[in-house]
C-alpha positions in Angstrom: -67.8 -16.4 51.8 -68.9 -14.7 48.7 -66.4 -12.0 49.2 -64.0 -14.3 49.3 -64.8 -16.1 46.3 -65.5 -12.6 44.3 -61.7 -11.5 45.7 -60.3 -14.9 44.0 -61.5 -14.4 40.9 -60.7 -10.9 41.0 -57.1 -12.3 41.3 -57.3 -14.9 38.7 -58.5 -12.9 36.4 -55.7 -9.9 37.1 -53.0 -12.9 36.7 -54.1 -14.3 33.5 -54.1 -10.9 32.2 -50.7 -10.2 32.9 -49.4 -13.0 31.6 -51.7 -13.0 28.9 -49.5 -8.9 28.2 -46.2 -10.3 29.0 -46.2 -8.6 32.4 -45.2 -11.8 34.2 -44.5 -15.8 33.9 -45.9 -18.1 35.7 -44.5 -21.5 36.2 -45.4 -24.4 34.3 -48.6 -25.9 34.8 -50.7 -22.6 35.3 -52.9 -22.8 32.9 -52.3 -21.1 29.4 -48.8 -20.9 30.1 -48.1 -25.1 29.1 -49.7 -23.9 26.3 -47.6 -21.5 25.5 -44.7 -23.2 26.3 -45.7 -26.4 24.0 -46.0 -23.9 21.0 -42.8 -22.5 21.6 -41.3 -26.2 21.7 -43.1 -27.1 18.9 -41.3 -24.1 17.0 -38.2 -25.1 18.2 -38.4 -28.4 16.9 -39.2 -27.1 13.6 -36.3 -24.7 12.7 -33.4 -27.6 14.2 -35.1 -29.7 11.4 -34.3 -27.3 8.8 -31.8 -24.8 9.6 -31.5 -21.3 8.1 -28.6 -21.0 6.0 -26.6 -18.2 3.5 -25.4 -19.5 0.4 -23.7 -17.9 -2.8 -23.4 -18.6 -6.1 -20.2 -20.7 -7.9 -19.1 -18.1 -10.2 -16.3 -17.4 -13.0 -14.0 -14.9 -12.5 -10.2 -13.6 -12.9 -8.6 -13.6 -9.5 -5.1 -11.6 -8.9 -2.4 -13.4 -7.1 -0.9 -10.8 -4.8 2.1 -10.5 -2.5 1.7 -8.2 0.7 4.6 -6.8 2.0 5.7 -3.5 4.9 8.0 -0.9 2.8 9.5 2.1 3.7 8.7 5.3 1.4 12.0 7.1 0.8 12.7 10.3 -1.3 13.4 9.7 -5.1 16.3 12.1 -4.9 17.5 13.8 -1.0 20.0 16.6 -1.7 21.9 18.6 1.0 22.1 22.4 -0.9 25.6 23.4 0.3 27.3 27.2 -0.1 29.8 26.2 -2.7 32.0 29.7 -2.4 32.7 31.6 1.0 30.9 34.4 2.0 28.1 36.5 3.9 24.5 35.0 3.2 22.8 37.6 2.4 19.2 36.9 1.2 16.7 33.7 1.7 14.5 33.1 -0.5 12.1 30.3 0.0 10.3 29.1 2.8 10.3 26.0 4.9 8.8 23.2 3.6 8.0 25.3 0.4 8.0 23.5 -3.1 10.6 24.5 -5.6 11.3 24.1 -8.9 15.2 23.1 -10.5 17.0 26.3 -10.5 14.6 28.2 -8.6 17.0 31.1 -6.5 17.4 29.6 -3.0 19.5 32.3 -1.3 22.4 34.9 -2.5 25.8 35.2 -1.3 27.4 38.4 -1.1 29.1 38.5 -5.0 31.1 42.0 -4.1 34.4 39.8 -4.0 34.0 37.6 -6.7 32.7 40.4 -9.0 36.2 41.9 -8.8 38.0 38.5 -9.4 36.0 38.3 -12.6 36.0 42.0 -13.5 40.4 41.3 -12.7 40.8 38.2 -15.4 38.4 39.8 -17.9 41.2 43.0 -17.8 43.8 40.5 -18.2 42.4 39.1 -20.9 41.8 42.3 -22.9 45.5 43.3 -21.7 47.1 40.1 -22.8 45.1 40.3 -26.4 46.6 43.3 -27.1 49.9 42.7 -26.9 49.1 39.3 -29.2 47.7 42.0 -31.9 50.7 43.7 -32.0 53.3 40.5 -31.8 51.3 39.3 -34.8 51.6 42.5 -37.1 55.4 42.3 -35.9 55.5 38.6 -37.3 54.1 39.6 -40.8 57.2 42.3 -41.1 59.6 39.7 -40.0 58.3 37.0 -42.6 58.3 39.6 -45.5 61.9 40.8 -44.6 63.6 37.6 -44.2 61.8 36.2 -47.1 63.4 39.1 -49.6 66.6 38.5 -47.7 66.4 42.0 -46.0 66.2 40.6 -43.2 67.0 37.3 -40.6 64.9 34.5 -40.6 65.9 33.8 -37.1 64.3 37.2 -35.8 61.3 36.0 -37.6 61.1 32.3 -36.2 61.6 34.3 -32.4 58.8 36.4 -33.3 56.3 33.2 -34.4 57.1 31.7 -31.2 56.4 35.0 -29.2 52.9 35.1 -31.2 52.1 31.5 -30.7 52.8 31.9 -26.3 50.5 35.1 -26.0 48.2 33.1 -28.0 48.1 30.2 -25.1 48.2 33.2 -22.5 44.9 34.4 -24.1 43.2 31.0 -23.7 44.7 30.9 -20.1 43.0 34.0 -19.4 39.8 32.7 -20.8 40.2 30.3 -18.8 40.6 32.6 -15.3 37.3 34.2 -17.0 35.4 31.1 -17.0 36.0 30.5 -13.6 35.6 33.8 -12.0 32.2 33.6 -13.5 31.5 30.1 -12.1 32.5 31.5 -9.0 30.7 34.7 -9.5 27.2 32.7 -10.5 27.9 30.1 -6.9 26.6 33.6 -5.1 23.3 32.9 -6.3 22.7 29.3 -5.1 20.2 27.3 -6.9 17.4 24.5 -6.2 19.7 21.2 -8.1 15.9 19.7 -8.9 12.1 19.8 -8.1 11.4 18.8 -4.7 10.2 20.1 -1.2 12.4 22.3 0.7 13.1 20.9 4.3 13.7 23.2 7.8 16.7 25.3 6.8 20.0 25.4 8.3 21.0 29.1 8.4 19.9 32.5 8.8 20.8 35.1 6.2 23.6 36.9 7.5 25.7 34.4 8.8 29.2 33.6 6.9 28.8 30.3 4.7 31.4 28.2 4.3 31.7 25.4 1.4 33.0 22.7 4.2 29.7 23.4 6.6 28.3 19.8 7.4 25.0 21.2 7.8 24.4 23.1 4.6 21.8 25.2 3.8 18.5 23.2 3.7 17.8 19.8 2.0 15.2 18.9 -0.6 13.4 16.0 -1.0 12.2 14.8 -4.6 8.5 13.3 -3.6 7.0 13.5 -6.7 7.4 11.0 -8.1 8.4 9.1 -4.7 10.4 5.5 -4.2 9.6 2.6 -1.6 11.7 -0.3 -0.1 10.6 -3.6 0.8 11.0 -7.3 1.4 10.3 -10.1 0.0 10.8 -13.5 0.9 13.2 -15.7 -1.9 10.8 -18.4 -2.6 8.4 -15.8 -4.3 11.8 -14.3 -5.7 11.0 -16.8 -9.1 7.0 -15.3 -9.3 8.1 -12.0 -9.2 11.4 -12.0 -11.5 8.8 -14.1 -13.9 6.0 -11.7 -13.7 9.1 -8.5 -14.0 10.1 -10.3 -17.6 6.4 -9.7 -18.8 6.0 -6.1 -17.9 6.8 -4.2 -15.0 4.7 -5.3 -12.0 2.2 -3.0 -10.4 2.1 -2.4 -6.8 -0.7 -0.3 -4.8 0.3 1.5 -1.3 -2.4 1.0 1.3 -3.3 2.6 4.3 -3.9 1.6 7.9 -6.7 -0.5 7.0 -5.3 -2.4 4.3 -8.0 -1.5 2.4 -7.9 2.1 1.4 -6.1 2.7 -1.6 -3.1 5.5 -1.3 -1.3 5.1 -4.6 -0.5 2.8 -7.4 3.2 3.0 -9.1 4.9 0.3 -10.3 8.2 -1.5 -9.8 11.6 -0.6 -10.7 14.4 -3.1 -9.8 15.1 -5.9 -8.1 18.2 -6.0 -5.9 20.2 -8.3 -7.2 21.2 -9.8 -4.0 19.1 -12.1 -1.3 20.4 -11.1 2.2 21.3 -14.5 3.6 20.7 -13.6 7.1 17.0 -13.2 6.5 16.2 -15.1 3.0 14.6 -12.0 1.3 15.3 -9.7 -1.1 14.6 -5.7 -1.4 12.9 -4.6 -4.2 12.2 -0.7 -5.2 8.6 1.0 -6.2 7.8 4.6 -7.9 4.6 5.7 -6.9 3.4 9.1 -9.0 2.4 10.3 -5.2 0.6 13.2 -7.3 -1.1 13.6 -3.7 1.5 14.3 -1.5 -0.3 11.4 0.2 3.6 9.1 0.9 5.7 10.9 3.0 9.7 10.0 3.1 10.3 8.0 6.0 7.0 6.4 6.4 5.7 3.0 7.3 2.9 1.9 4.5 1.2 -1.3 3.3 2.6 -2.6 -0.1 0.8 -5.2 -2.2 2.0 -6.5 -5.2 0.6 -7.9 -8.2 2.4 -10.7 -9.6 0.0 -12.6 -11.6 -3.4 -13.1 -12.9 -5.6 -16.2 -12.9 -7.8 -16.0 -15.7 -11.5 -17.4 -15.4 -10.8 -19.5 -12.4 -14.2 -20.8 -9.9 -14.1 -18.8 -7.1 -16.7 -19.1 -3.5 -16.2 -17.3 -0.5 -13.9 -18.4 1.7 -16.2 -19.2 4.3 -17.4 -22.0 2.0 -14.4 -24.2 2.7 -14.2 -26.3 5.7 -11.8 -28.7 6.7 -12.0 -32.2 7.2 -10.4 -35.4 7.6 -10.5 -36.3 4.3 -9.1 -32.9 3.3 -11.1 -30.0 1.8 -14.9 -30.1 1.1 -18.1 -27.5 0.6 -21.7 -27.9 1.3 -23.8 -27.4 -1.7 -27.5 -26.8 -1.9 -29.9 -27.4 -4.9 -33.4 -27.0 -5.9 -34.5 -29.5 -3.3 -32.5 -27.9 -0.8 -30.7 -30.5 0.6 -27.4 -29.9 2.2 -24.5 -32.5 0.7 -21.0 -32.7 0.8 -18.9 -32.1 -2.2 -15.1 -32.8 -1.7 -12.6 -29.8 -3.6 -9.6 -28.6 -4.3 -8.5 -25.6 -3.4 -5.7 -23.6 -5.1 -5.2 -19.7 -3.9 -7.2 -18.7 -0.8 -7.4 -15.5 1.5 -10.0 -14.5 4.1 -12.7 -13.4 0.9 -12.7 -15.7 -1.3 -11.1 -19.2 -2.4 -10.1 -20.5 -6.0 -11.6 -23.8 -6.6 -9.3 -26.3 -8.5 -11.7 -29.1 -9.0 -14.9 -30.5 -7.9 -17.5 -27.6 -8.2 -18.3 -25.7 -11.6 -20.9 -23.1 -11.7 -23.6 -22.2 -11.4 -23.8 -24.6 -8.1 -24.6 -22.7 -4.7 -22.6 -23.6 -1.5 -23.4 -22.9 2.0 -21.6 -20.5 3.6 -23.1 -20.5 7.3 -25.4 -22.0 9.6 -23.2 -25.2 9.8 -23.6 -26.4 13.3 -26.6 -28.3 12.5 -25.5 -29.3 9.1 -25.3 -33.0 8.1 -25.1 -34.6 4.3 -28.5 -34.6 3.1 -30.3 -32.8 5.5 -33.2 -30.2 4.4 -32.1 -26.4 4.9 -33.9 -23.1 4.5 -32.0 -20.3 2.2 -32.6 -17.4 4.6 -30.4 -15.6 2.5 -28.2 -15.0 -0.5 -24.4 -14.4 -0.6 -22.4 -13.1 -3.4 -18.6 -13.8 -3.7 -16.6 -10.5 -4.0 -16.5 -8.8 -6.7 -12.8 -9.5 -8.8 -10.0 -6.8 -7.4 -7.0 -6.2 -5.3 -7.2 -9.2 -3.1 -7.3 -8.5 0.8 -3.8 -8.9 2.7 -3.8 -11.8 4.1 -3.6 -12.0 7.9 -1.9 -14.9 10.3 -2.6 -16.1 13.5 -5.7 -15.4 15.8 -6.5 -12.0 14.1 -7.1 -13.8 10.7 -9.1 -16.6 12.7 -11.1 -13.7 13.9 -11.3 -12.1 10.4 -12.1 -16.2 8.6 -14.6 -17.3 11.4 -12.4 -20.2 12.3 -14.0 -21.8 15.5 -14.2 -25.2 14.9 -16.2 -25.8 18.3 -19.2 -27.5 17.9 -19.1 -27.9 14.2 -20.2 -31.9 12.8 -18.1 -33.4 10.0 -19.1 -34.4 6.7 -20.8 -37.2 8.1 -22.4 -35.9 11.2 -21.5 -37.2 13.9 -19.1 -35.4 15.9 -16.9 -32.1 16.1 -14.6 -30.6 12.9 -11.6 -28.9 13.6 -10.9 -25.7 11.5 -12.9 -23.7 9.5 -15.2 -21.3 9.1 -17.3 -20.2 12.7 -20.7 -20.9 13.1 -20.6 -19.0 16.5 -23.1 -15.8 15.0 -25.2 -19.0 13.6 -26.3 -21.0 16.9 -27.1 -17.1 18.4 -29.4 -16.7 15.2 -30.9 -19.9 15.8 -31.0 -19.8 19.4 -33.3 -16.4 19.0 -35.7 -17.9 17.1 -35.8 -20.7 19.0 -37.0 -18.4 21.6 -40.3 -17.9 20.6 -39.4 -15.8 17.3 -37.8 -13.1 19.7 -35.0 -10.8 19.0 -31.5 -12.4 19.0 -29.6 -12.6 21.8 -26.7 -9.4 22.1 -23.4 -10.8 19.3 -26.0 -12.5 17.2 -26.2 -9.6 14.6 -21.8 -9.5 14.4 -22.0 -13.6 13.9 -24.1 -12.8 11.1 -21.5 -9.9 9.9 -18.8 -12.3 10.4 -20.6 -15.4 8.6 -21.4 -12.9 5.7 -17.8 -12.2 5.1 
């Protein structure tokens, strides 16, 4: 009987130690573990009374109002370099894809024939002036003859004429001159402007003719380099507006719509709005002192079109939707959570221009609102900062740019409290937050940490 009574506290003991390390749970009831269990409700209670929340400051700032558009990079200049005399190609001189400079040698033509034509009409021309030097010394005997009656003024009015038509046969052979040498100088065939040579089209030694449809090679002017794109019409007003100031400036983007390629500026507006699609192209220059726009290429445009001076600007997950319209959550030195109805004017997934009903420096909640109601106490947890003033972010449509916003809408209380709110910013990362430290202080559940990311954004 002792054993026995030795072996179950020998047990006891081993189980309360266990749990006592976190080895194992025992159910409800067994000793300590109410306990623990109590405690852990009892913390639970605490945090759904005040919730943890981020907020950010109201501030002041200018905000850039911004169109976002796809272009199309194209070449500045494209020429097709074309043999303009027939002959043997006899020499290439530049590589593919090399850069060239205007009136750098491309390739040479064999000049043997047109040498001759020129050497030909420069031996005319010598010829021809010859016989002018001696029709005119002929003239000046006539003249003095006829004029001392020794001799007929008809031989010398003959003779003027025959001076005056080897005279015009002189500048017709100066004329043969000047084009056997433009002929003569097509042999060496030129680059027509900077650029970047292409893949070329023949191999030296093969006859060139001016009527090949292939050419040569073809050079691309990329520096600077142009872009196409759309707009829609109703922002054709803004942007003709903002064109009459100064000429807009317009950044290429990557992939990302973030990273910044290259920032030109605009050039014209076509001056037609294609009526099967209401929008309207409009040209770029960009410097592209990179090489980093390519002709033929797909690339993010954003244009500026305006500036909004010293407007109030939150984050954008500040806003929520309501009923009533738009409204924030604001916190002060009491931190109480109350609702404050706005206006807001020119929004994207960052940050929102505030038209009326906040000034700063007010601070607005910008997550933890599942638990939210007006005039309940919250606890700062953390402190948000509305993005610095810049290009604004592209704005994005449908359920990527609910993704990118937070908009969940699920489980969210209204203004007053007391059920759902459709639209606005997702508190999805914020119940996960909560619902780790309602645990017992533990780690957050896995997703907790990119609710957080999200929220913070």
């Amino acid at each position: 009987m002792k054993k026995f009574f030795l072996y179950v506290l020998i047990v006891a003991a081993g189980l309360g130690g266990a749990q006592y390390m976190g080895w194992i749970h025992l159910p409800i009831g067994w000793g300590g573990n109410q306990t623990a269990q109590q405690g852990r409700s009892g913390r639970r209670a605490a945090t759904a009374d005040e919730p943890p929340v981020l907020t950010a400051e109201v501030r002041r700032a200018d905000v850039p109002v911004t169109l976002d558009a796809v272009g199309t990079v194209q070449a500045l200049n494209t020429v097709l370099v074309r043999a303009q005399v027939d002959g043997k190609l006899t020499a290439i001189k530049f590589k593919d894809g090399q850069t060239v400079k205007q009136d750098d040698v491309l390739a040479t033509i064999d000049p043997t024939t047109y040498q001759a034509l020129y050497d030909q009409a420069v031996a005319k021309k010598a010829q021809d002036e010859a016989t002018l030097g001696n029709a005119r010394k002929d003239l000046d005997r006539y003249v003095t003859l006829a004029a001392s009656n020794f001799g007929s003024k008809q031989q010398a009015d003959t003779q003027k004429a025959l001076v005056t038509q080897l005279e015009a046969q002189t500048r017709l052979d100066q004329a043969a001159i000047d084009n056997a040498k433009a002929m003569l100088d097509y042999t060496t065939i030129r680059a027509p402007l900077d650029g970047l040579t292409g893949l070329r089209a023949v191999d030296a030694g093969n006859i060139v003719h001016t009527t090949d449809a292939s050419g040569i090679v073809t050079i691309t002017q990329v520096q600077p380099i142009a872009a196409i794109f759309n707009l829609p019409q109703q922002r054709l007003r803004a942007v003709n507006a903002g064109q009459a100031r100064a000429p807009l400036t317009i950044q290429a983007l990557g992939d990302d719509n973030k990273t910044l390629i290259d920032t030109g500026a605009v050039q014209v507006v076509d001056n037609l709005v294609d009526s099967t699609t209401g929008t309207v192209r409009v040209k770029a220059s960009f410097p592209n002192s990179g090489n980093q726009l390519w002709p033929g290429q797909f690339t993010n445009m954003r244009l500026f079109i305006d500036t909004l001076k010293d407007a109030v600007v939150v984050p954008t997950a500040a806003v929520q939707r309501g009923p009533d319209g738009a409204f924030v959550y604001t916190v002060g030195d009491d931190r109480k959570a109350r609702v404050t109805k706005v206006g807001v004017g020119l929004q994207d997934e960052q940050r929102a221009v505030i038209l009326s009903g906040l000034v700063p420096p007010a601070r607005v909640i910008t997550s933890g609102f599942s638990q939210l109601t007006d005039g309940a106490t919250v606890q700062p947890t953390a402190v948000e900062d509305v993005p610095a003033p810049g290009a604004a972010p592209a704005p994005q449509s449908g359920a990527g740019a609910r993704r990118q916003r937070g908009d969940g809408g699920a489980g969210r209380r209204g203004p007053d409290g007391n059920g759902p709110q459709a639209g606005g910013a997702s508190d999805g990362g914020d119940r996960r937050r909560q619902g780790g430290n309602a645990a017992g202080g533990g780690a957050p559940e896995p997703g907790a940490q990119a609710g957080t990311a999200a929220a913070a954004q």
